[in-house]
KEKE-3310 file (N, C-alpha, C; in steps of 0.2 Angstrom, whole numbers, plus 5000, padded with zeros to 4 digits):
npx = (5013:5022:5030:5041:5052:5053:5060:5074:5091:5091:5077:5077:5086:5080:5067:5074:5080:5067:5063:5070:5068:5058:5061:5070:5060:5050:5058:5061:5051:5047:5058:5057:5046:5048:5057:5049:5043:5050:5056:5070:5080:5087:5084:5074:5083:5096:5091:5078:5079:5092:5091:5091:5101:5110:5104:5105:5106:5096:5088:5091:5087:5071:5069:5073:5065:5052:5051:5054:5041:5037:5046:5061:5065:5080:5093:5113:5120:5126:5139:5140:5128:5119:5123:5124:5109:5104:5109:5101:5089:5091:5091:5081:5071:5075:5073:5059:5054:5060:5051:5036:5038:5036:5027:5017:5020:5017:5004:4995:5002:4998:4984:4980:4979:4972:4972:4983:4992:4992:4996:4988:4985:4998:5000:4992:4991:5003:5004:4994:5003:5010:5001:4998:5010:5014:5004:5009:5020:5022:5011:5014:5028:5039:5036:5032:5028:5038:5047:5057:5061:5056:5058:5054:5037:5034:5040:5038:5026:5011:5001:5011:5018:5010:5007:5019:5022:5013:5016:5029:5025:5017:5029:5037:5028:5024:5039:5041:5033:5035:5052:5048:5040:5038:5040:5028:5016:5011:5016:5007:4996:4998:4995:4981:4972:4972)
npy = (5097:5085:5075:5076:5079:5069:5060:5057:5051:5040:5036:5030:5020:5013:5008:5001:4989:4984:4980:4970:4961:4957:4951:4942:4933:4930:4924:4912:4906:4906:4897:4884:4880:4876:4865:4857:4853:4846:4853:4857:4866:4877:4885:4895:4905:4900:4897:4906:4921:4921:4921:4935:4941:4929:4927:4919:4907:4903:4905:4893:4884:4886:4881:4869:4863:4867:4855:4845:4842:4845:4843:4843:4860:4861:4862:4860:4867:4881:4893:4906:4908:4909:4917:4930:4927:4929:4943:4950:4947:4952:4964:4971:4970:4978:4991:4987:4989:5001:5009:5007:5009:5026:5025:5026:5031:5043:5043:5042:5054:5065:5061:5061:5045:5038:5024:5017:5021:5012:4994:4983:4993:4998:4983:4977:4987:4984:4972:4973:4981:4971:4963:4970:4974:4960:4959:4968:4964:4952:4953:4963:4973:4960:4951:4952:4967:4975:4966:4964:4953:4939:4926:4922:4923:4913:4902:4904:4896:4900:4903:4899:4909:4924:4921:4921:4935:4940:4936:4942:4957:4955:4954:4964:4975:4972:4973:4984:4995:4992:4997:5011:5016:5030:5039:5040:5045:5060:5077:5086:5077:5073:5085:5088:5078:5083)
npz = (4994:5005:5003:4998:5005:5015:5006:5009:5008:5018:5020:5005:5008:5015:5009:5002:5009:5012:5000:4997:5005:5000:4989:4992:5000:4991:4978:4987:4987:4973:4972:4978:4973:4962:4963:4969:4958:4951:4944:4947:4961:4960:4946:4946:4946:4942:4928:4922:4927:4925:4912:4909:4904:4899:4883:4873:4879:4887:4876:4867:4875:4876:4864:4861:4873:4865:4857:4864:4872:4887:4893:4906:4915:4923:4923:4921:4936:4935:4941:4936:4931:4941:4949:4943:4941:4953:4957:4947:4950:4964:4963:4953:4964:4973:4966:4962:4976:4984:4973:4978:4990:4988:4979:4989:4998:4993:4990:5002:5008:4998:4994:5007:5012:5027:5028:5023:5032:5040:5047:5042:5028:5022:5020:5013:5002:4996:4991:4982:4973:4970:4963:4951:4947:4943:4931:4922:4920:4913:4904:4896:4898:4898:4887:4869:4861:4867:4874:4884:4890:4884:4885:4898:4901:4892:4900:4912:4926:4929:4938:4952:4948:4953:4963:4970:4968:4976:4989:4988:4990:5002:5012:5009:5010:5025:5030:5025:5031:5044:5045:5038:5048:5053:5045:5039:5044:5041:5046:5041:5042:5054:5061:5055:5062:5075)
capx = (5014:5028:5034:5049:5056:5056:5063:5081:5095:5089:5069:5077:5090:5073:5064:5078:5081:5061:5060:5077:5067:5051:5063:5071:5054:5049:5063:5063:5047:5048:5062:5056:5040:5052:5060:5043:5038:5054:5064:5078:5078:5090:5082:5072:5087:5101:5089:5074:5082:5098:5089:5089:5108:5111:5099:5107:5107:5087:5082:5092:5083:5065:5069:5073:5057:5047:5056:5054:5036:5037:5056:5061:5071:5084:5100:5117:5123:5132:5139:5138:5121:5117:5126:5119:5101:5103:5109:5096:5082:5090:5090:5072:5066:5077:5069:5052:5053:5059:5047:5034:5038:5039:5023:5012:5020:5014:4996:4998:5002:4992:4977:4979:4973:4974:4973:4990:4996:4993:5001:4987:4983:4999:5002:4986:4992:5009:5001:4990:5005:5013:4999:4999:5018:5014:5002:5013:5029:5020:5007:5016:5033:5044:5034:5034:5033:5042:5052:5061:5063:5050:5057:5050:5032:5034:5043:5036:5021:5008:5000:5015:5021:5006:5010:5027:5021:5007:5023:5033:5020:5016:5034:5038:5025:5027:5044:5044:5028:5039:5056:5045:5033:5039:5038:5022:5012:5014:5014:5001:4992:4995:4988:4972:4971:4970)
capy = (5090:5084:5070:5076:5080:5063:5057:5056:5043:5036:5034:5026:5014:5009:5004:4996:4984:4981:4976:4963:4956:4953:4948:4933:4927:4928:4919:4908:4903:4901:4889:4878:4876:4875:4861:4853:4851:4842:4860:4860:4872:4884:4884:4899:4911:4899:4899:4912:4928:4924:4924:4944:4941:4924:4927:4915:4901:4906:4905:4887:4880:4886:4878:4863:4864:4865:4852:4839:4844:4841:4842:4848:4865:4860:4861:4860:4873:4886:4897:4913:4910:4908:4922:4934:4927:4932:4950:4951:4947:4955:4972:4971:4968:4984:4994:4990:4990:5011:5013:5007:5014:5030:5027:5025:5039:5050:5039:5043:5060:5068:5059:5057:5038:5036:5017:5015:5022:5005:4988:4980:4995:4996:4977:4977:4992:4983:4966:4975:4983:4966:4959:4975:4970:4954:4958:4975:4962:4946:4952:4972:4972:4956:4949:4957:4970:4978:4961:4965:4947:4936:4920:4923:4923:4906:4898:4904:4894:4909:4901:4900:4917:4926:4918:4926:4943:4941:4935:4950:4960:4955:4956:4971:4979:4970:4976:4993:4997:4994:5002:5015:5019:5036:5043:5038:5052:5066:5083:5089:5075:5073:5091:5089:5074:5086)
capz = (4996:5009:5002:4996:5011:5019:5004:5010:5006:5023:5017:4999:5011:5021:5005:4996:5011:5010:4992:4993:5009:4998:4983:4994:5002:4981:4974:4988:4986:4967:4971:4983:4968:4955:4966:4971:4953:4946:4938:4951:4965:4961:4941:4945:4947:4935:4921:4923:4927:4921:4905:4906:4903:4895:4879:4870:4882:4885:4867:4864:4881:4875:4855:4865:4877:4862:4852:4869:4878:4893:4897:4914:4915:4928:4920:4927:4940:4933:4946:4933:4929:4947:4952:4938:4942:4960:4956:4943:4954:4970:4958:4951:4970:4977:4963:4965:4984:4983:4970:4978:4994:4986:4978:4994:5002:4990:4991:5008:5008:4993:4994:5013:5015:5031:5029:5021:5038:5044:5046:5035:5025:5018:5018:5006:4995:4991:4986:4976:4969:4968:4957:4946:4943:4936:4924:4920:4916:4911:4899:4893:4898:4895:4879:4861:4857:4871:4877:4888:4891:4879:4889:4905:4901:4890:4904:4919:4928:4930:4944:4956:4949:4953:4972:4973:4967:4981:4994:4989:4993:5008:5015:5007:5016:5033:5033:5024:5037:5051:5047:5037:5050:5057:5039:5035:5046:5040:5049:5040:5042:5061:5062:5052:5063:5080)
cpx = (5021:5032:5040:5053:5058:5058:5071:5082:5092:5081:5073:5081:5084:5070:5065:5077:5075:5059:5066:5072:5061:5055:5066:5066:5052:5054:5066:5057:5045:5052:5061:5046:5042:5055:5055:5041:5042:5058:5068:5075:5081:5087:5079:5077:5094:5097:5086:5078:5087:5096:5091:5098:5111:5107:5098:5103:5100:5085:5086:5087:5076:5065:5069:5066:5052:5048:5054:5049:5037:5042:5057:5065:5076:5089:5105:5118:5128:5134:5141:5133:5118:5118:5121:5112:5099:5103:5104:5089:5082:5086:5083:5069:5066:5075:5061:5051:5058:5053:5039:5031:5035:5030:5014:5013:5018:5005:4996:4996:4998:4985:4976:4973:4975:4975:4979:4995:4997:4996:4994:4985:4990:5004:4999:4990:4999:5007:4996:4996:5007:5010:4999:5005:5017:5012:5006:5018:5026:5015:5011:5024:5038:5041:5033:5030:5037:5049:5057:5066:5056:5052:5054:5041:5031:5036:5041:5028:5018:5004:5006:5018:5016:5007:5015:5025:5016:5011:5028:5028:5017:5023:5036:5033:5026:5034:5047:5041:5033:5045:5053:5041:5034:5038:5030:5015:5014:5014:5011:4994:4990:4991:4982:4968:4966:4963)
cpy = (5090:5078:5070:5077:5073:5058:5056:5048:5038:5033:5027:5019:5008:5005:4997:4990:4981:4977:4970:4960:4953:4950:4942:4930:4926:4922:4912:4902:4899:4894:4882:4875:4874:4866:4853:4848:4849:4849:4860:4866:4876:4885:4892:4905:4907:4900:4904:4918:4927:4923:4930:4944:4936:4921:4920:4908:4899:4903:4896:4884:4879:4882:4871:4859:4862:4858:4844:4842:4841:4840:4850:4856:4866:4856:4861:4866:4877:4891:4907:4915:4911:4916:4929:4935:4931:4938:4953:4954:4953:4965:4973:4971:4975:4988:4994:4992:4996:5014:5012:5009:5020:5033:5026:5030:5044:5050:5043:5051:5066:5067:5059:5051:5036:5029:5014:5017:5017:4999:4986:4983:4995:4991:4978:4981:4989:4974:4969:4977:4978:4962:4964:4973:4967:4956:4962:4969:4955:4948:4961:4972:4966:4953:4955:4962:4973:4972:4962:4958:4940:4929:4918:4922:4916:4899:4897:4901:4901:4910:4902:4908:4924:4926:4922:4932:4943:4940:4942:4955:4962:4957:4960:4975:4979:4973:4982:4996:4997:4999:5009:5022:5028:5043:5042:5045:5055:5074:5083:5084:5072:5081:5094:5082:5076:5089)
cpz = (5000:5009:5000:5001:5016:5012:5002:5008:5014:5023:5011:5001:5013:5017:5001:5000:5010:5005:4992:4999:5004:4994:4986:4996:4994:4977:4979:4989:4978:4964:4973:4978:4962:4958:4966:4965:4947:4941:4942:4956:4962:4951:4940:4945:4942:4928:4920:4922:4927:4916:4904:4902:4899:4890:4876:4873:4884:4878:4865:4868:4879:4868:4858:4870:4871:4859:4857:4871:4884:4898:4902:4912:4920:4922:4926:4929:4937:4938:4944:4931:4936:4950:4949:4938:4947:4958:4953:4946:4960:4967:4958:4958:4972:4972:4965:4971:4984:4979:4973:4986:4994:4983:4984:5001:4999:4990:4999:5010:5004:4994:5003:5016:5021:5032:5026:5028:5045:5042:5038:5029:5020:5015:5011:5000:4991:4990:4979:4969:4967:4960:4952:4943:4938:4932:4921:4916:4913:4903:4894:4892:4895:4889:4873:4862:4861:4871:4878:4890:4888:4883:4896:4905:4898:4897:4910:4923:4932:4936:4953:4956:4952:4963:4974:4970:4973:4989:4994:4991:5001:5013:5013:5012:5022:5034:5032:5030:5044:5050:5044:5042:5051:5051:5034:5037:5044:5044:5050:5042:5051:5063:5060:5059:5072:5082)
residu = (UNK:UNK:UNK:UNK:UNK:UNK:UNK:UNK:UNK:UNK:UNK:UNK:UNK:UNK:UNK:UNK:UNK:UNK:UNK:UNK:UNK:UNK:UNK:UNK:UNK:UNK:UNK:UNK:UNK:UNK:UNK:UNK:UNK:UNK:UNK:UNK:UNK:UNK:UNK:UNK:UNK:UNK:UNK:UNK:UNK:UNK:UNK:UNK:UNK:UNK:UNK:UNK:UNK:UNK:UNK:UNK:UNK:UNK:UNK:UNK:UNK:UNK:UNK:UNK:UNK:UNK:UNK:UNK:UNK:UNK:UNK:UNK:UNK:UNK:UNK:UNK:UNK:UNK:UNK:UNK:UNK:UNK:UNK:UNK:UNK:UNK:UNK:UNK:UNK:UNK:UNK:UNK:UNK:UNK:UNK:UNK:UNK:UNK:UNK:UNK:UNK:UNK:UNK:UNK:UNK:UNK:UNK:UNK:UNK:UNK:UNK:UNK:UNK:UNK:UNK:UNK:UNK:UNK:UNK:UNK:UNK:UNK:UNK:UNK:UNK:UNK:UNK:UNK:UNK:UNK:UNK:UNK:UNK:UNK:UNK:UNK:UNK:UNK:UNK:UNK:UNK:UNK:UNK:UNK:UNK:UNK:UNK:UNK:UNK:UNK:UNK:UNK:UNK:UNK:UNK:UNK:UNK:UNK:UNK:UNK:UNK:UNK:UNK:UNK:UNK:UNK:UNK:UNK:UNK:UNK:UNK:UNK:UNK:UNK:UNK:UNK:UNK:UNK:UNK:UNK:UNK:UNK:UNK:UNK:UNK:UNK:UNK:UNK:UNK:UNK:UNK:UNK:UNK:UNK)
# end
């Protein structure tokens, strides 16, 4: 396989940019539903993901939640929760988006699918992976026994979030595929192709 070869710092630059553009269209869609539905726009990235860091302030919010049903999660602006949340989020986007890069060049390469060597073949393969996320962090990952983050799965509307792993997805794709493209044929695969 020749995939390691086009995994230069210039491949994992190309991915990284890919996974923060889907992580803004993601978190800027859970905002503007977080906004629509009475929790504060910026809510998704003050409370949510700065949960991974502000456990405490997390776990008082949710004891209160139960405590009130019904009560919004639009607290005040904190501009270290804020801050925090954004890095949190941009991080976890630039990781997927390398890894999942990474894993569709090796789909790609190995298995030679020639339809991941398309715009929508691999739009499709990185929603697919989007939806895989979710259920990987909402039903395995952040909740016990692992919990990574046990808040996020109580808090999070599963509907909306379901959406923005289907949004990063898309735009992950759309814009790895483009800067992407030149490494996505492979040699081998333009010469089986002749």
């Amino acid at each position: 396989m020749e995939a390691g070869r086009t995994l230069d710092s210039r491949f994992i630059g190309l991915a990284a940019v890919s996974g923060a553009a889907g992580g803004v269209v993601m978190a800027m869609w859970m905002m503007i539903y977080s906004a629509a539905t009475g929790n504060g726009f910026w809510t998704p990235l003050n409370v949510c993901m700065a949960s991974f860091v502000y456990r405490s302030d997390a776990q008082m919010m949710m004891h209160e939640m139960m405590m009130h049903p019904g009560m919004s999660m639009n607290e005040p602006l904190q501009a270290s929760h804020l801050a925090v949340g954004f890095l949190v989020h941009l991080a976890f986007s630039i990781v997927v988006g390398v890894a999942f890069a990474i894993v569709i060049l090796i789909a790609t390469r190995a298995l030679r699918l020639q339809l991941l060597t398309t715009r929508y073949g691999y739009a499709g393969a990185a929603v697919i992976g989007g939806l895989i996320l979710y259920a990987l962090m909402m039903y395995l990952i952040l909740p016990a026994p692992i919990g990574a983050n046990p808040v996020i799965p109580e808090m999070t509307p599963r509907g909306a979030f379901i959406i923005g792993h289907v949004l990063y997805g898309i735009t992950f794709g759309l814009v790895a595929f483009a800067l992407l493209r030149p490494t996505l044929a492979a040699p081998t695969m333009r010469r089986a192709a002749a």
